[in-house]
N, CA, C and O atoms as a GROMACS GRO file, in nm:
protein
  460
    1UNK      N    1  -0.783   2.027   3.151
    1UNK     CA    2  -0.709   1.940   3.063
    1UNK      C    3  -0.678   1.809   3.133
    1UNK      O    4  -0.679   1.803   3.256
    2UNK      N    5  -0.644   1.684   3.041
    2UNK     CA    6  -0.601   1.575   3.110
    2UNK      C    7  -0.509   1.516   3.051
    2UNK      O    8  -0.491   1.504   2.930
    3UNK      N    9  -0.435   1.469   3.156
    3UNK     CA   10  -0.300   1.422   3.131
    3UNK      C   11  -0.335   1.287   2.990
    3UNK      O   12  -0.436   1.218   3.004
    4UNK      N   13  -0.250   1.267   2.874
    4UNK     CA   14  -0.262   1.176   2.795
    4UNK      C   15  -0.177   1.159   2.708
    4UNK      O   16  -0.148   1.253   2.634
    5UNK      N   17  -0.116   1.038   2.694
    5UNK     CA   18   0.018   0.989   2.626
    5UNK      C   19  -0.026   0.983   2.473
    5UNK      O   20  -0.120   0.916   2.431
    6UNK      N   21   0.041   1.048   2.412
    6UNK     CA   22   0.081   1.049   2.267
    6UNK      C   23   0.183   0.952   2.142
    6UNK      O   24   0.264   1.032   2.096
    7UNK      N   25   0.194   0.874   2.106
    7UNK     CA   26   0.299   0.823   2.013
    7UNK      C   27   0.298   0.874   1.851
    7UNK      O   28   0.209   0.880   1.766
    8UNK      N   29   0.438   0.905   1.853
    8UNK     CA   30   0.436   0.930   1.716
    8UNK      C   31   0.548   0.898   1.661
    8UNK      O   32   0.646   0.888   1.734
    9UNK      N   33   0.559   0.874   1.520
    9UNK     CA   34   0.641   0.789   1.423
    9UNK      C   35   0.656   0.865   1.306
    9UNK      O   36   0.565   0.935   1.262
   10UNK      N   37   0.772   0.854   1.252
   10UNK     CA   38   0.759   0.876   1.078
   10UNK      C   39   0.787   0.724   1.032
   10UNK      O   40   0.835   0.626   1.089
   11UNK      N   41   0.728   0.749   0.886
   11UNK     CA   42   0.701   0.645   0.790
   11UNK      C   43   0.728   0.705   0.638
   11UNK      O   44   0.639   0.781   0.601
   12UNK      N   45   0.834   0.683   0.547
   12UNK     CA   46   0.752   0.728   0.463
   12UNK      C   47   0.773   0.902   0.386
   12UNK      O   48   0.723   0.931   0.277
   13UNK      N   49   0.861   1.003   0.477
   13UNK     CA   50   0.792   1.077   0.477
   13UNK      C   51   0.673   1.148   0.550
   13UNK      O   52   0.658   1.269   0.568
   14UNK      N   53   0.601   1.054   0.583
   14UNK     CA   54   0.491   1.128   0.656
   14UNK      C   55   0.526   1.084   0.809
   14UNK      O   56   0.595   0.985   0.832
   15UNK      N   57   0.461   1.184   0.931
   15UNK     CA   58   0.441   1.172   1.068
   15UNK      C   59   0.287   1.192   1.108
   15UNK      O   60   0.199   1.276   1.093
   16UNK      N   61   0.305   1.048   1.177
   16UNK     CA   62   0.195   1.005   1.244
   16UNK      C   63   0.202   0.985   1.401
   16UNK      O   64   0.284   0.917   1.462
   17UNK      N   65   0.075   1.073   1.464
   17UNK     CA   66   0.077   1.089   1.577
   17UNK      C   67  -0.093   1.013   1.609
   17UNK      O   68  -0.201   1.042   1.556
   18UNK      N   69  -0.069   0.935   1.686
   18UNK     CA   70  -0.168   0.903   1.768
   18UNK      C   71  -0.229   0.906   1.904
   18UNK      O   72  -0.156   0.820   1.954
   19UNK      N   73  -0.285   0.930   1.971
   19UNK     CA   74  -0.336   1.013   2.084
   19UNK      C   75  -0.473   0.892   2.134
   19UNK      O   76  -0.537   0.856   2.035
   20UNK      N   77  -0.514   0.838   2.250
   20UNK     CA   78  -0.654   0.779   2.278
   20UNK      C   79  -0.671   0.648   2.132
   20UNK      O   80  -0.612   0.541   2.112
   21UNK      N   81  -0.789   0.731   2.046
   21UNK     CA   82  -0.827   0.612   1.957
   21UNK      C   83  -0.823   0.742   1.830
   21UNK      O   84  -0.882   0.718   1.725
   22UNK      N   85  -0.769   0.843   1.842
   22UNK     CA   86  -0.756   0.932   1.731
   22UNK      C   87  -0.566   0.924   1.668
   22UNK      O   88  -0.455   0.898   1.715
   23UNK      N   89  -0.626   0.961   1.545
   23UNK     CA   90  -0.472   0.943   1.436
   23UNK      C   91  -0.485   1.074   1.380
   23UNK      O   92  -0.594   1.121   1.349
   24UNK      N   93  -0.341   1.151   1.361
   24UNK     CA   94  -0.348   1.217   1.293
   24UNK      C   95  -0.202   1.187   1.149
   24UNK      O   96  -0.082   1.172   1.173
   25UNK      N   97  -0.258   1.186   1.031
   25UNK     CA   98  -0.140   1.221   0.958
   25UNK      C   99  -0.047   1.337   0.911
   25UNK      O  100  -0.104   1.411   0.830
   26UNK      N  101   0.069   1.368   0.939
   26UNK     CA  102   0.099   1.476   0.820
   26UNK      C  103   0.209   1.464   0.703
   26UNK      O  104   0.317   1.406   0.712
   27UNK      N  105   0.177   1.507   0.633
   27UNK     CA  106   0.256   1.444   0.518
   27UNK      C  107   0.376   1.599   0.483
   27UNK      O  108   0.352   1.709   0.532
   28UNK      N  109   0.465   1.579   0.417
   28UNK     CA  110   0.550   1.671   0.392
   28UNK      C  111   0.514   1.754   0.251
   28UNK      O  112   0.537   1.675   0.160
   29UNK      N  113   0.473   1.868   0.202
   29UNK     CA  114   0.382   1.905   0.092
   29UNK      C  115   0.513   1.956   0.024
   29UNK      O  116   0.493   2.077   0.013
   30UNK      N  117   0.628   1.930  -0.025
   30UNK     CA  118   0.724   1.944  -0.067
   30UNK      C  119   0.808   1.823  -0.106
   30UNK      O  120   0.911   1.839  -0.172
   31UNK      N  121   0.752   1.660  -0.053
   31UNK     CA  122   0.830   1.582  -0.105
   31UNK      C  123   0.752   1.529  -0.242
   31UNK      O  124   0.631   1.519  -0.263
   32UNK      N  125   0.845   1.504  -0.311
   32UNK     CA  126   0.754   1.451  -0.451
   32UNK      C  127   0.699   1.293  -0.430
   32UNK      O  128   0.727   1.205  -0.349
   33UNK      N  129   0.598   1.301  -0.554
   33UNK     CA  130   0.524   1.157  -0.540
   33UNK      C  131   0.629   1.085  -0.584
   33UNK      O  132   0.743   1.112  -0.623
   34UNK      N  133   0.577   1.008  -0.573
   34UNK     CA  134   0.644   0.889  -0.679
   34UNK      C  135   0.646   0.907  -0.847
   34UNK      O  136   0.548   0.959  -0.901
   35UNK      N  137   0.729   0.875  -0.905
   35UNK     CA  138   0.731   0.831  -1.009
   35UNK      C  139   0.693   0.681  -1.059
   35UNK      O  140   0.688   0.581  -0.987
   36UNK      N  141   0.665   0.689  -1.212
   36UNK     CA  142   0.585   0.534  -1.250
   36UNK      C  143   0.714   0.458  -1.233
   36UNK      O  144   0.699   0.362  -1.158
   37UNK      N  145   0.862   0.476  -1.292
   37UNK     CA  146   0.921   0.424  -1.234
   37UNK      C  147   0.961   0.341  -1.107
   37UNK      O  148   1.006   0.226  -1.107
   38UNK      N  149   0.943   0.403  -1.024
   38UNK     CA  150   0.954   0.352  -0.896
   38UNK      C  151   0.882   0.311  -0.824
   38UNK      O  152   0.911   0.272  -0.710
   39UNK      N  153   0.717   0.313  -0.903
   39UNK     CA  154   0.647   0.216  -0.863
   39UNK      C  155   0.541   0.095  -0.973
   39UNK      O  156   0.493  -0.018  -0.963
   40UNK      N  157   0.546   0.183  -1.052
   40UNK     CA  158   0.467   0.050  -1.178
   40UNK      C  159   0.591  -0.007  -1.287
   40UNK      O  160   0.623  -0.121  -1.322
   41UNK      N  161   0.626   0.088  -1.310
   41UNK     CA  162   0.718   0.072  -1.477
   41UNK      C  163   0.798  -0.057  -1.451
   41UNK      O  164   0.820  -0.139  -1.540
   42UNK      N  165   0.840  -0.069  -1.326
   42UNK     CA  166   0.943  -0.225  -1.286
   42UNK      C  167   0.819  -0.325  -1.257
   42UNK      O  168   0.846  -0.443  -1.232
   43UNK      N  169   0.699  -0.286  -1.259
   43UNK     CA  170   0.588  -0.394  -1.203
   43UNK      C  171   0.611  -0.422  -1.066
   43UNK      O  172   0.574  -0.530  -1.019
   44UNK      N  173   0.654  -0.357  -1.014
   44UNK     CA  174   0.657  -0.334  -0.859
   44UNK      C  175   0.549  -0.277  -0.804
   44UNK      O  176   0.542  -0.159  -0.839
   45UNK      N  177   0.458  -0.311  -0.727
   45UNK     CA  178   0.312  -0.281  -0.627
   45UNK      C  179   0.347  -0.243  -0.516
   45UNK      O  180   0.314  -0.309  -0.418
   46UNK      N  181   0.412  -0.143  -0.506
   46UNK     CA  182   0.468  -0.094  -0.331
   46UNK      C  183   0.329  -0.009  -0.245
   46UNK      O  184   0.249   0.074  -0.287
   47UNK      N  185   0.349  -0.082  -0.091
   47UNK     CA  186   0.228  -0.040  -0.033
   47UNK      C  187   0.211   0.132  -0.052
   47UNK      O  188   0.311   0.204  -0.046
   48UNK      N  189   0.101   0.178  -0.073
   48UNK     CA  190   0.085   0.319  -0.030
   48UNK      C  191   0.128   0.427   0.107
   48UNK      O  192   0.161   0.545   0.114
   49UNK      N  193   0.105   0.314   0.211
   49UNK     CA  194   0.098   0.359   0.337
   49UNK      C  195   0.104   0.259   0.413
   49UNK      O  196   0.087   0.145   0.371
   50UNK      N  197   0.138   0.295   0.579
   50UNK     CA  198   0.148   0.139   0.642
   50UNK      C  199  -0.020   0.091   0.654
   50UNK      O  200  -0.126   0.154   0.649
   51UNK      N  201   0.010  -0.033   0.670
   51UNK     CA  202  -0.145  -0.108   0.718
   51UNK      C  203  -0.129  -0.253   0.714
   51UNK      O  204  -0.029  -0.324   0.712
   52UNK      N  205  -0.250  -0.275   0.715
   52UNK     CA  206  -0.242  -0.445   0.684
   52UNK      C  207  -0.299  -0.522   0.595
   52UNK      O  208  -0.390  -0.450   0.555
   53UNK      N  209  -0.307  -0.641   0.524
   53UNK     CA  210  -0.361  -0.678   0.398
   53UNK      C  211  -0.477  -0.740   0.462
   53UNK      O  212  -0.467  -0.835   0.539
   54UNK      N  213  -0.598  -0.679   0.424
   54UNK     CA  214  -0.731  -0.710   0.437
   54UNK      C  215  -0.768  -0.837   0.344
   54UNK      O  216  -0.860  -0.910   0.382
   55UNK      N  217  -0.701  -0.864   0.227
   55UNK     CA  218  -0.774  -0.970   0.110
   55UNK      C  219  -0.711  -0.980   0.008
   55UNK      O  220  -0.709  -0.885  -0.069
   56UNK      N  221  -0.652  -1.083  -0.017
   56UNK     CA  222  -0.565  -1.090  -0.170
   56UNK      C  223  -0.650  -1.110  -0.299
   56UNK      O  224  -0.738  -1.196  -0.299
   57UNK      N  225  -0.632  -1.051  -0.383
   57UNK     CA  226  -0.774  -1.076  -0.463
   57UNK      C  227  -0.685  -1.155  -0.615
   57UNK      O  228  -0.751  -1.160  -0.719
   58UNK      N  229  -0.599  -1.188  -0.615
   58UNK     CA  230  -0.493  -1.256  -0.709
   58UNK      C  231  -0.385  -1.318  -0.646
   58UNK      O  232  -0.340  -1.271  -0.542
   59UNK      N  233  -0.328  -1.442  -0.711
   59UNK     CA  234  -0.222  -1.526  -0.694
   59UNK      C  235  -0.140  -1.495  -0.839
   59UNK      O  236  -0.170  -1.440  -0.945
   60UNK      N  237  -0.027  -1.559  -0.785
   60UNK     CA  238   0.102  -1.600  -0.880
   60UNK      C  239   0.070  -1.637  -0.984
   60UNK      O  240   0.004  -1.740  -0.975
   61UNK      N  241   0.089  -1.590  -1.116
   61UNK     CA  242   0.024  -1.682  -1.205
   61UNK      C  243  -0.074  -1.626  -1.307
   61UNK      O  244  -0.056  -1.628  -1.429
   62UNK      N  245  -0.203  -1.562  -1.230
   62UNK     CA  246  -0.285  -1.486  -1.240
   62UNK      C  247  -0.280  -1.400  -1.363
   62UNK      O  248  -0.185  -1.323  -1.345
   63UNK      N  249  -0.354  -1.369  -1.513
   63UNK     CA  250  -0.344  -1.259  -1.571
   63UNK      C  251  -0.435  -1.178  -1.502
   63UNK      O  252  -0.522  -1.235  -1.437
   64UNK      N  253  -0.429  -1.008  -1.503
   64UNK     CA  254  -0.491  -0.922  -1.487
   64UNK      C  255  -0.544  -0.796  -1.593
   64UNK      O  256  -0.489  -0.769  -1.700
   65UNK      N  257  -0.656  -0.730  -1.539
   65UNK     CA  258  -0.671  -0.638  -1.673
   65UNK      C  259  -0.609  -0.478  -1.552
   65UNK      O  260  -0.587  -0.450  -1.434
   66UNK      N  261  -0.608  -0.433  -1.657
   66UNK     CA  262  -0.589  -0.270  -1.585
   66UNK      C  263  -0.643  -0.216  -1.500
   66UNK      O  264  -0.730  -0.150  -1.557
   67UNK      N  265  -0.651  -0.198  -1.377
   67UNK     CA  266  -0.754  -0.129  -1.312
   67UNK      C  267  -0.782  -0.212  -1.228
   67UNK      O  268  -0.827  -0.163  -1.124
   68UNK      N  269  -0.770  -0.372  -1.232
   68UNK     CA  270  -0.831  -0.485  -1.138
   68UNK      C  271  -0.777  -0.472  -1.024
   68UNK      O  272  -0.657  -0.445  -1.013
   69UNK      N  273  -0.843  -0.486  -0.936
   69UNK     CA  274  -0.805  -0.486  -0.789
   69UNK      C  275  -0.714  -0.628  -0.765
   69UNK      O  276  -0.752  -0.744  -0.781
   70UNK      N  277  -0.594  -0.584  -0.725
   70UNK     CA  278  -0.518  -0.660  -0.699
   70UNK      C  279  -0.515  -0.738  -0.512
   70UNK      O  280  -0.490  -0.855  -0.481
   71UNK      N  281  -0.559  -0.598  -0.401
   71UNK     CA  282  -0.595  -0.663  -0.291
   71UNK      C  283  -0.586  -0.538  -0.245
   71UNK      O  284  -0.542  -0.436  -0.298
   72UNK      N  285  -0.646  -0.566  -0.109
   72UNK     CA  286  -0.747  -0.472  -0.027
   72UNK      C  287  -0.619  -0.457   0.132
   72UNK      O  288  -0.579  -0.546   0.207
   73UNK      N  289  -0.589  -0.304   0.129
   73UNK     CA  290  -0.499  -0.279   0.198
   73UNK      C  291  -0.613  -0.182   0.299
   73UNK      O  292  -0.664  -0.074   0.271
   74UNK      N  293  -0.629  -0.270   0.432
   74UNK     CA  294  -0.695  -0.147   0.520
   74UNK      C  295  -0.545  -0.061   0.622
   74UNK      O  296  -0.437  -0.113   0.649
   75UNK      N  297  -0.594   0.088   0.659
   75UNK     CA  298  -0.505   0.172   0.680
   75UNK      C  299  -0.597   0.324   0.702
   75UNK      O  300  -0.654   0.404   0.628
   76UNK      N  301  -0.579   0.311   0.816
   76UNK     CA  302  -0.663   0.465   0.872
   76UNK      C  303  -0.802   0.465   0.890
   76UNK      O  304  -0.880   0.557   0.866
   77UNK      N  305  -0.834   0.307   0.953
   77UNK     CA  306  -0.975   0.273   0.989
   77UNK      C  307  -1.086   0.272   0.839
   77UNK      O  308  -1.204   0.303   0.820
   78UNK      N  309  -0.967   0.216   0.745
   78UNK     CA  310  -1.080   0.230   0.586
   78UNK      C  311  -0.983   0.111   0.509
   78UNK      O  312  -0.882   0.056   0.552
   79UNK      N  313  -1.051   0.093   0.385
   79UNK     CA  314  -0.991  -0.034   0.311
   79UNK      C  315  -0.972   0.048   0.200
   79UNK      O  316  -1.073   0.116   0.183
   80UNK      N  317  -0.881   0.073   0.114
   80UNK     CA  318  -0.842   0.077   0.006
   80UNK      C  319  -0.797  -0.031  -0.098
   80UNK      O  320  -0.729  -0.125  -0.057
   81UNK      N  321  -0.831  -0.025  -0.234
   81UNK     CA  322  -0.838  -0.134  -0.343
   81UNK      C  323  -0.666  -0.060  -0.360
   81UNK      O  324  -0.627   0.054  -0.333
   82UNK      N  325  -0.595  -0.172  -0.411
   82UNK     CA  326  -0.487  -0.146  -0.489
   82UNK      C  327  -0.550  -0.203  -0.623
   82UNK      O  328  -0.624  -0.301  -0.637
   83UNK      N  329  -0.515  -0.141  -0.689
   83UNK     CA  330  -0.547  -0.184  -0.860
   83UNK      C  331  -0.392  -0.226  -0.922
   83UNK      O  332  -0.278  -0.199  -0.882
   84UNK      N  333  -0.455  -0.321  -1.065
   84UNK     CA  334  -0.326  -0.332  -1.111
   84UNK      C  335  -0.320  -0.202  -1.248
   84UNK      O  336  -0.407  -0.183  -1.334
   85UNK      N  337  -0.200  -0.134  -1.231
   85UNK     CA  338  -0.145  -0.051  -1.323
   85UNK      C  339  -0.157  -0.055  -1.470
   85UNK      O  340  -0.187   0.034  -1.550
   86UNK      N  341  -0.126  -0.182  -1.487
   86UNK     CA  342  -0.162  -0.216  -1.624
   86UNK      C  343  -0.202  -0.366  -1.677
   86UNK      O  344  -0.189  -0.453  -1.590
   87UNK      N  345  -0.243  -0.404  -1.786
   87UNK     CA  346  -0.252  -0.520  -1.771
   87UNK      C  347  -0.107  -0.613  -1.762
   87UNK      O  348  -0.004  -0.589  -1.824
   88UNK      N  349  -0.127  -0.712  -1.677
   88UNK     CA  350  -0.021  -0.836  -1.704
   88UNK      C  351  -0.066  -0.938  -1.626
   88UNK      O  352  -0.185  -0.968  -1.607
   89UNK      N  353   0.042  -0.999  -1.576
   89UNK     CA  354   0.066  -1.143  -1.539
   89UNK      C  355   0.133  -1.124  -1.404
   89UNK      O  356   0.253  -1.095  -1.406
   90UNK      N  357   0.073  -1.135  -1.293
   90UNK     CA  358   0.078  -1.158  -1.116
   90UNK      C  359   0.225  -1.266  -1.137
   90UNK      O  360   0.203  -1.387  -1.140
   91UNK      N  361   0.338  -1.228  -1.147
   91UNK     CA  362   0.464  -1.288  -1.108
   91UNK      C  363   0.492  -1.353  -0.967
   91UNK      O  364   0.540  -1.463  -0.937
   92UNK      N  365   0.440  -1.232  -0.882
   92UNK     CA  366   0.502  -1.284  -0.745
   92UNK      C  367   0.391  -1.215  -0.636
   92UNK      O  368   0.324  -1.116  -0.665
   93UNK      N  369   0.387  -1.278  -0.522
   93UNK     CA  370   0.251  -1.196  -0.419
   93UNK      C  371   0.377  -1.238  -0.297
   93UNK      O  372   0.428  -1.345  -0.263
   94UNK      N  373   0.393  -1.107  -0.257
   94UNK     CA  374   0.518  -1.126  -0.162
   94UNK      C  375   0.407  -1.094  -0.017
   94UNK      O  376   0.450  -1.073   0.096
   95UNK      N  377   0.296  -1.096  -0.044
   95UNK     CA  378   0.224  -1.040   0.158
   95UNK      C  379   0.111  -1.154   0.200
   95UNK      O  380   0.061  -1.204   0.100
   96UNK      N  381   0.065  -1.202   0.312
   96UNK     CA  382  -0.037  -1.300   0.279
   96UNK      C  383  -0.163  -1.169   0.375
   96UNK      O  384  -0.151  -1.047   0.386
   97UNK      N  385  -0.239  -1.235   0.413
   97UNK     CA  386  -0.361  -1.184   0.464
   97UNK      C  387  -0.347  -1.164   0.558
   97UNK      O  388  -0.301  -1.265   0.613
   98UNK      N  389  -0.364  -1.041   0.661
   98UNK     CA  390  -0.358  -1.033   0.816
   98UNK      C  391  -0.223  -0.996   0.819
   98UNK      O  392  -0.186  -0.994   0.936
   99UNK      N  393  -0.104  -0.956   0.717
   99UNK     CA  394   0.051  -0.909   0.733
   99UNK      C  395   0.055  -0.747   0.770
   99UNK      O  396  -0.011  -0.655   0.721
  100UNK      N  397   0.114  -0.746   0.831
  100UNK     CA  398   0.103  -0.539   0.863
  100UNK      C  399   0.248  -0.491   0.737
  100UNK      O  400   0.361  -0.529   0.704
  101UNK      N  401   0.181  -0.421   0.715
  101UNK     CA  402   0.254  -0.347   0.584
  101UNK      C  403   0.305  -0.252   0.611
  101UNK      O  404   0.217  -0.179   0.657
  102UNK      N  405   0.459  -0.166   0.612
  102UNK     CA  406   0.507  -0.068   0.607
  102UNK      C  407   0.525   0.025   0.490
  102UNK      O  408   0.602  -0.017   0.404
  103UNK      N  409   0.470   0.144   0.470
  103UNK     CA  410   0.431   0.220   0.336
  103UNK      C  411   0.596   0.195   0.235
  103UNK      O  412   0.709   0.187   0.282
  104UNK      N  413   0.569   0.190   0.140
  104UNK     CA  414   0.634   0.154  -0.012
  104UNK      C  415   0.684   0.028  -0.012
  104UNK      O  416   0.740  -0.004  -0.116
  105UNK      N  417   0.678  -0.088   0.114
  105UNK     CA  418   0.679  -0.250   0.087
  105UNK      C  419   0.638  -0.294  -0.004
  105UNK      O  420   0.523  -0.271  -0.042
  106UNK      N  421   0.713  -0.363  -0.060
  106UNK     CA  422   0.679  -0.477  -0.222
  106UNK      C  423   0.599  -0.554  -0.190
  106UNK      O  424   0.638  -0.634  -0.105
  107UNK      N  425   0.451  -0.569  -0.242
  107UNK     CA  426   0.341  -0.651  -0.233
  107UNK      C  427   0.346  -0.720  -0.349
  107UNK      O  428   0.378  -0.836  -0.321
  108UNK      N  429   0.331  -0.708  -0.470
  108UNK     CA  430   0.320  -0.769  -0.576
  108UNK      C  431   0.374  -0.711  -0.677
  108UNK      O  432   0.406  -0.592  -0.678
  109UNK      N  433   0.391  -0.802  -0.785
  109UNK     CA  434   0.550  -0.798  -0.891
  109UNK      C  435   0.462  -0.850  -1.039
  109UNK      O  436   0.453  -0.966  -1.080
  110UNK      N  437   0.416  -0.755  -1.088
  110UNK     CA  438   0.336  -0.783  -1.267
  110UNK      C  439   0.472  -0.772  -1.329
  110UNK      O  440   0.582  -0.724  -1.297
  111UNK      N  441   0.409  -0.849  -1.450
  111UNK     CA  442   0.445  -0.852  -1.513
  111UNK      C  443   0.392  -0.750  -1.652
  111UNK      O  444   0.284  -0.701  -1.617
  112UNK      N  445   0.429  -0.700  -1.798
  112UNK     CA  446   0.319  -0.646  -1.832
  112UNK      C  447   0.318  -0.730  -1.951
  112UNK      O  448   0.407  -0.810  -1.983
  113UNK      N  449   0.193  -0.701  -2.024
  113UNK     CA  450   0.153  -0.814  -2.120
  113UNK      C  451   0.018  -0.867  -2.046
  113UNK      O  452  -0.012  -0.847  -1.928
  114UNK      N  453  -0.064  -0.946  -2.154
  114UNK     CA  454  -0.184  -1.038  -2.112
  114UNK      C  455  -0.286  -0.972  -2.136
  114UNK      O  456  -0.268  -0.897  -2.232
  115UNK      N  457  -0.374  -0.966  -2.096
  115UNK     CA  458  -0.548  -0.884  -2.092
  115UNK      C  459  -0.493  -0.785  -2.183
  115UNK      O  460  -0.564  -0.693  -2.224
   0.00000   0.00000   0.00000
């Protein structure tokens, strides 16, 4: 065996341990998801998980249709699309590009209506 330093964190709910260039997640299989409330129904876009914003794919202003990728959150050596929930109108873009994100941070604020 060889000696090797470990860090680990909660976030979230979940604990993350990292080791060398390996991650492991674990999540708690007893806490509940989210509700639409607390994350679409107010038009609130809270991050999924920590990471960083790879690409804003909408500004302020902006109508959207359902489903449109709103911006590209990489997190666990992969990029994930955030989509928008429903259609509306991009109110507010609270992250810019290259920001490290802590999981359920307010990224963006729809409105609903439009498309």
């Amino acid at each position: 065996l060889h000696d090797s330093l470990a860090y680990a964190f909660t976030e979230g709910g979940e604990l993350w341990v990292q080791w060398g260039e390996e991650t492991a997640v674990f999540r708690d299989s007893l806490q509940q998801p989210p509700t639409r409330s607390d994350t679409t129904g107010s038009g609130n876009i809270l991050a999924p998980m920590p990471g960083s914003i790879r690409r804003l794919a909408v500004a302020a202003g902006e109508t959207v249709a359902a489903g449109q990728t709103l911006l590209i959150l990489e997190a666990m050596k992969m990029e994930h699309a955030i989509p928008a929930p429903f259609a509306g109108t991009v109110s507010q873009v609270w992250v810019q590009e290259g920001e490290q994100m802590r999981a359920r941070q307010l990224m963006v604020v729809l409105e609903e209506g439009g498309e």
